[in-house]
N, C-alpha and C positions, 0 to 999 in steps of 0.2 A: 176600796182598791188598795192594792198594800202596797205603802210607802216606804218598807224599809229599806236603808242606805245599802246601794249595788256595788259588794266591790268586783275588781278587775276579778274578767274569766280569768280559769287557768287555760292552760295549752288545749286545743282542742285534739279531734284523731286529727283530725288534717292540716298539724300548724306543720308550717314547711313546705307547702302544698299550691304554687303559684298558678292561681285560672285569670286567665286572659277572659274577658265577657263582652260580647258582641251582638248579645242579647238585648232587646226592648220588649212593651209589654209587657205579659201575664208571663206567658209558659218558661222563659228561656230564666226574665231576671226571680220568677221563683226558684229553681233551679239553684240557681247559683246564690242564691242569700243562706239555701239550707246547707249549699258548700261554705258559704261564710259561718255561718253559726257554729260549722264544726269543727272550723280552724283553720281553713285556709283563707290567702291575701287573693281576693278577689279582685281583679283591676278592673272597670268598668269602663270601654271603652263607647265614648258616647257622640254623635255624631255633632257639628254645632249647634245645632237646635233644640240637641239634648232629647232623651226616651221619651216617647210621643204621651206615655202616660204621667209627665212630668205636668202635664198642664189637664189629667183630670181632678176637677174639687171636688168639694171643696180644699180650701188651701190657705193660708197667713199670707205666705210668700209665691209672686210667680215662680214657677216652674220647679214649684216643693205640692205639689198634690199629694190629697191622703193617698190616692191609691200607691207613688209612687213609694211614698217613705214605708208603707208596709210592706214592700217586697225588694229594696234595697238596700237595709241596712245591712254591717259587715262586710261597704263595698269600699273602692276607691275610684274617684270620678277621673278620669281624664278623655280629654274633648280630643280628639284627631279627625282633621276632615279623608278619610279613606281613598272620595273620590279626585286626591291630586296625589302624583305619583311621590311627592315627597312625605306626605302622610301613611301611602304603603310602605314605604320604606320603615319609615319610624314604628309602622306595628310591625313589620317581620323581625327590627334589632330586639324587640318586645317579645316577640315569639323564642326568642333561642334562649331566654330567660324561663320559660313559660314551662308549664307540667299540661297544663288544660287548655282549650282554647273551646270557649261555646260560643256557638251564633244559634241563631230560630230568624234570617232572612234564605230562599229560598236558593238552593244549592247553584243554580244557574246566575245567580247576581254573585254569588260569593266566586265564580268562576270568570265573573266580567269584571269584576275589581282586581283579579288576578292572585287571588286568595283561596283556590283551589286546593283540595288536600295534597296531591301532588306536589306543589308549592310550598306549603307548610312545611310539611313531613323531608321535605329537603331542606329546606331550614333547621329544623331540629326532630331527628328521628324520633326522639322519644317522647313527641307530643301526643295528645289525646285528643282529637278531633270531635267533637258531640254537637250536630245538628238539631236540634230541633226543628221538626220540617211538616208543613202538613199532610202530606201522603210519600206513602213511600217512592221511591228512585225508581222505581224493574215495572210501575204501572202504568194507566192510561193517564193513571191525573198528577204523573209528577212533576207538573209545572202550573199546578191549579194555586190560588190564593186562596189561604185557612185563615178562618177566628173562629173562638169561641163558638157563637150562632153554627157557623156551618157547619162543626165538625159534631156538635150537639143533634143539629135535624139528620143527617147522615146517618150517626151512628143511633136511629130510633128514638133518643130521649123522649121525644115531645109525643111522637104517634102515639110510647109506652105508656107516657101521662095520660093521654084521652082517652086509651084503652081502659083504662084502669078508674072509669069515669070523671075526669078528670075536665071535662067539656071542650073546648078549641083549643088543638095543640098548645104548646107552650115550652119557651126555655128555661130549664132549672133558673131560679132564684138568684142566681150570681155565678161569677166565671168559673166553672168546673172541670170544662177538658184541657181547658188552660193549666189547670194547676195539679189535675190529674198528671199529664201531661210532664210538667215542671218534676214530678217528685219521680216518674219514671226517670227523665233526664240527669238526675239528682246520684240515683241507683247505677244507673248506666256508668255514672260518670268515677264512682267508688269502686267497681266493679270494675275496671281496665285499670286504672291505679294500681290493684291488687296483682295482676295479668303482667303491669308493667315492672312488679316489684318483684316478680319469678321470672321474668323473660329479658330486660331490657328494650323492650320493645313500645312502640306504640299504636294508636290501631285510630281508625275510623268509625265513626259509629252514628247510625242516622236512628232516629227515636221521631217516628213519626205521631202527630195526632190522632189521625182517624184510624188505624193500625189499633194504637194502643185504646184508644174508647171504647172499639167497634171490639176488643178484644175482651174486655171487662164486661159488657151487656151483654155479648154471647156467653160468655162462661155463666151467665145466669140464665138465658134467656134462651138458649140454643133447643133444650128441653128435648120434645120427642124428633126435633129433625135432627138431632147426634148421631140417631141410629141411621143405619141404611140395611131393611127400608125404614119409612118413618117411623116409631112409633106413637105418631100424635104429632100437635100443632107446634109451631115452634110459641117459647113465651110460659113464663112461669106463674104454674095458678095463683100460687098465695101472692106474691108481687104484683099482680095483676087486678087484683082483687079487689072493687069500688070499696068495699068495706076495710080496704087495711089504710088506714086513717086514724088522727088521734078519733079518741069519744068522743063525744058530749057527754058532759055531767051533768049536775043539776045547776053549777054556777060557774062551769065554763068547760073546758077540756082534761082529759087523763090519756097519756101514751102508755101501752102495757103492750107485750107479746107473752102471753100464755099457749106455751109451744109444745111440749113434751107428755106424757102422760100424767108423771107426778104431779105437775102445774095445775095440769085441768083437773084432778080430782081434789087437788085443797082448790081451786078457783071455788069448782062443784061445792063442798064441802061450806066455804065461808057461805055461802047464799043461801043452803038449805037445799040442794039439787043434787045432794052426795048421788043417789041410783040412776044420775041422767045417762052416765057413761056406759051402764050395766042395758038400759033400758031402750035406750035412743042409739041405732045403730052410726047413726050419723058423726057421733060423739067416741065411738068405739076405741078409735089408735088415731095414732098422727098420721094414718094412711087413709084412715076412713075419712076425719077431718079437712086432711088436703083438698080430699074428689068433691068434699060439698065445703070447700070452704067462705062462698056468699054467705050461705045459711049459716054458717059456724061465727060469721061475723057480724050477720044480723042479730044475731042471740045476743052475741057480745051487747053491740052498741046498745037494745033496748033495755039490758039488766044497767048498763053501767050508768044510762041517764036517768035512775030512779033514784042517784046519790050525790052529794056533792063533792066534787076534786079533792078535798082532804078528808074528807070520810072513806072513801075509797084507798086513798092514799095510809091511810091507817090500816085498811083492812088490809091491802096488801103486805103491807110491812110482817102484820102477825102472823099470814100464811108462806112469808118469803116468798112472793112473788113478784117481779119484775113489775117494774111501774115506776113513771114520772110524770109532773107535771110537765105541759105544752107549755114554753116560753114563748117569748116575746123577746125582740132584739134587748128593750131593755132590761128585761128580767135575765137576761144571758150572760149580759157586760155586770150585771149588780151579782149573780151569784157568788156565794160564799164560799164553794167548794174550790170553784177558780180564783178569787181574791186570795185563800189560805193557800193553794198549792205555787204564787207568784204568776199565773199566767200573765195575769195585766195586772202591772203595777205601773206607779206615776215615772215618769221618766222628764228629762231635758234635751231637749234639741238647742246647739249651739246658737243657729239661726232664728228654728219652729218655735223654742220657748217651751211653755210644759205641755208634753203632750202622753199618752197611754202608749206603755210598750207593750206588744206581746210576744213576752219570751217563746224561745223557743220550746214546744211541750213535750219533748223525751228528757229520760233524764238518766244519766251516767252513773256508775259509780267512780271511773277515774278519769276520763277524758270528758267531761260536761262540755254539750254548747254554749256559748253566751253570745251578749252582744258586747263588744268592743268597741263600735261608733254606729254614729246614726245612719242614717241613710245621705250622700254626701251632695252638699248645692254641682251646680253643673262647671265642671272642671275644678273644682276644689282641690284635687290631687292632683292635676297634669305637671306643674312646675317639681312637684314631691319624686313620682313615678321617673321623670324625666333626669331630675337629677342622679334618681338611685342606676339610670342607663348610664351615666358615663358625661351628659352635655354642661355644658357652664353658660352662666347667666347669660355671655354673649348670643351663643347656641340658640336659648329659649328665647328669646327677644329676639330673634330675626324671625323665628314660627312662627311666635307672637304676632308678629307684623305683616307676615304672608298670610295669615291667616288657616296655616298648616295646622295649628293647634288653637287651645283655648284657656285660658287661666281664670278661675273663679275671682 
């Protein structure tokens, strides 16, 4: 893991860039970490009990969970309790500061707190509204409760898994429409910035989950019900396909997609099958391939488990075709090509002590993301934020005391 000394990022695209964050969870505080990484002062506003994901572990520290600190850093923690009218007060003086303001709680709670966009947007016109929400507003299920799980069964994932022999449904491996999800919100939220910086204006914008999933699996998956009439079932052969799976080798597994024509005929060519393609109609174009593609990947799997993962791994190298080894969580974190390019290198947490950063993985030629700070204990920033509004010590000491706020 590379250890080298991190100095300070430069300015990001978004330094000058103030988001208000009303986010918990997956979807909303990704979102907003990748507006921190880009340069904007994220203020994270955190209810007292602090982001429910603050207490998934493992963990050092209560209410520092891993899952927490890798989706909050580049933030600023300040604790306001919403539900006493003196804490809405103190987020709207927050708001006429503000460029951004994200929430992912459901548009009807943000209207019983009296934090409606109407509300806002009269506060400061020129604010940007971005909901993260599980279904859109104009439907049947605009007041239904979303996570991860539901908006995954919804939009097919798991049916597509068992279809694709996959045995009893199943949710992808880790939180996906969450953070799908989070990077649309991200977009969204860059995208009216720009709107705002030719018009003056601000706007509203709801970024729902099962909208954006349900959107991504059709554009793959919609197939012959596009047409009207049908042409064919809905659901994409090759993706569907029991056989599109790493191999078996002879001493463990190879990921390869041998896709195109050129591919298959050196694939052909290294095993000694060069006239399969000329011979076996099956084998003929990436049209014929497609219609039988089981068979096209049983061939696969039985050639490929007569060798072992770097013998293969050699062959393909000489014919340049696509191919890698199947990792393992730890063979992922240990790779060299992410050590060398800084994904994860060692880092310091003030509190957490030494812990693995993962920088941010685009990379700039003038405006780079970085991190700037860690991910922050709960209220760490409220006396900071609070002072930058205008209040003096007496000020925050009565909040203090009312319990309006909260100071790390």
């Amino acid at each position: 893991m590379s250890t080298t000394a991190v100095t300070a990022p430069a300015p990001g695209a978004l330094e000058g860039v103030r988001v208000l964050d009303l986010t918990s969870v997956v979807m909303g505080p990704y979102a907003t970490q990748w507006l921190g990484d880009l340069g904007a002062d994220v203020v994270k506003i955190e209810p007292p009990e602090g982001d429910v994901m603050r207490l998934s572990g493992p963990m050092k520290s209560a209410r520092m969970g891993h899952f927490f600190l890798t989706t909050n850093r580049n933030k600023r923690s300040v604790v306001i309790d919403l539900k006493q009218s003196a804490g809405r007060e103190l987020l709207l003086d927050l708001v006429k500061t503000a460029d951004v303001l994200v929430y992912n709680i459901r548009p009807r709670a943000m209207q019983r707190l009296g934090l409606g966009y109407e509300v806002l947007s009269g506060v400061n016109p020129r604010l940007i509204v971005v909901g993260g929400i599980g279904f859109g507003q104009r439907g049947p299920y605009a007041d239904r409760p979303a996570y991860d799980d539901l908006i995954q069964g919804m939009s097919a994932l798991p049916a597509l898994g068992a279809a694709a022999g996959g045995g009893e449904p199943r949710y992808a491996p880790m939180v996906l429409a969450d953070r799908i999800g989070g990077l649309q919100m991200a977009l969204a939220v860059t995208a009216a910035l720009v709107h705002r910086a030719r018009t003056g204006r601000g706007q509203r914008i709801d970024v729902p989950m099962f909208e954006g999933i349900a959107s991504i699996v059709l554009g793959e998956h919609l197939a012959g019900r596009l047409f009207e009439p049908p042409q064919g079932a809905a659901g994409y052969a090759r993706s569907l396909s029991p056989g599109r799976r790493p191999y078996r080798t002879r001493d463990g597994y190879l990921c390869t997609l041998i896709y195109n024509d050129r591919q298959w005929r050196s694939f052909l060519e290294a095993i000694g099958q060069a006239r399969r393609m000329d011979e076996d109609a099956r084998f003929s174009s990436q049209g014929a391939r497609l219609a039988h593609i089981d068979a096209v990947y049983a061939f696969l799997g039985e050639v490929i488990a007569t060798r072992t993962t770097a013998e293969w791994l050699e062959i393909f190298e000489a014919a340049d075709l696509p191919a890698a080894p199947m990792y393992s969580l730890d063979d992922l974190i240990a790779d060299p090509h992410l050590r060398e390019v800084g994904l994860l290198r060692a880092g310091q947490h003030p509190s957490e002590g030494p812990m693995t950063e993962i920088a941010n993985p685009t990379e700039w030629s003038d405006t780079p993301p970085g991190i700037r700070h860690p991910a922050p204990r709960l209220g760490e920033h409220t006396r900071e934020v609070l002072r930058e509004l205008g209040l003096d010590e007496t000020r925050i000491a009565a909040l203090v005391a009312a319990g309006i706020v909260r100071c790390a």
